[in-house]
C-alpha positions as CSV (number, residue, x, y, z in Angstrom):
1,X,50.5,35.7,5.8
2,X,52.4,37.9,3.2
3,X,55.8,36.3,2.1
4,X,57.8,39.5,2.6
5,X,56.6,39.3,6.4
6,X,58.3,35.8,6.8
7,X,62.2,35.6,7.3
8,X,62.8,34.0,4.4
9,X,60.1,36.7,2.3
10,X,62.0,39.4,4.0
11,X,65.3,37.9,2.8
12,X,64.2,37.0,-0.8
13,X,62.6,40.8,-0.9
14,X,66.3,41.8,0.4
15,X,68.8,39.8,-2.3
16,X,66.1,41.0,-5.3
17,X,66.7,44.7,-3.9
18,X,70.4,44.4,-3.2
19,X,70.6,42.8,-6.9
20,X,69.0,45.1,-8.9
21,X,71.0,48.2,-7.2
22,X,74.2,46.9,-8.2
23,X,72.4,45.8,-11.7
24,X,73.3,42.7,-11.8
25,X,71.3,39.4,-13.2
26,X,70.7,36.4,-11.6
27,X,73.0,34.4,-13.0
28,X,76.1,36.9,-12.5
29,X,75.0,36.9,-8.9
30,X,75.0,33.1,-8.4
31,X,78.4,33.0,-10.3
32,X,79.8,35.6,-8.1
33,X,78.8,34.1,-5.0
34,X,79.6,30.5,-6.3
35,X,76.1,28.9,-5.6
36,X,73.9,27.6,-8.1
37,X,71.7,29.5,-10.4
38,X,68.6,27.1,-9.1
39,X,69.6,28.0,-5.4
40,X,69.3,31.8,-6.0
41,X,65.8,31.5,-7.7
42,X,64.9,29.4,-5.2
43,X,66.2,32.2,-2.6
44,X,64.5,34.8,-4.7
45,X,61.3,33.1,-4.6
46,X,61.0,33.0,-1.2
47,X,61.1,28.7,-1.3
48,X,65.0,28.4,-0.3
49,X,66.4,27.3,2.6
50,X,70.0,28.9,2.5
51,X,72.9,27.8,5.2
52,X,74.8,30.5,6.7
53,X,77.8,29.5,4.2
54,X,74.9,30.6,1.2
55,X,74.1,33.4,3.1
56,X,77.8,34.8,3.5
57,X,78.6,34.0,-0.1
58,X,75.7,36.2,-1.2
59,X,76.7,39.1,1.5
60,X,80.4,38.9,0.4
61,X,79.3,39.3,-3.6
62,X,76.4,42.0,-3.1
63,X,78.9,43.7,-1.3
64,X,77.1,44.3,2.3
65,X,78.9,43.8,5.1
């Protein structure tokens, strides 16, 4: 099974995307959103395990709503 057919792959394929069209690295992302550099990489990777609260943070500072 492909990663980017898993929720989580699907997800991690989603932040990269949503990321790199406002230009942004990973570390301005994970200060923006207030969560850990290591959590976002994890994310990113497709090996995270983000709560609702991660996920909202990340909405919020990728600006989709």
């Amino acid at each position: 099974m492909q990663l980017s057919s898993t929720p989580i792959g699907i997800l991690a394929v989603a932040v990269k995307r949503e990321r790199g069209r406002i230009g942004i690295s990973v570390s301005e992302l994970a200060k923006r959103a207030g969560i850990a550099k290591s959590t976002l990489s994890q994310l990113e990777s497709g090996s995270g395990n983000p709560s609702l609260e991660t996920l909202w943070a990340l909405a919020m500072a990728l600006d989709c709503r």
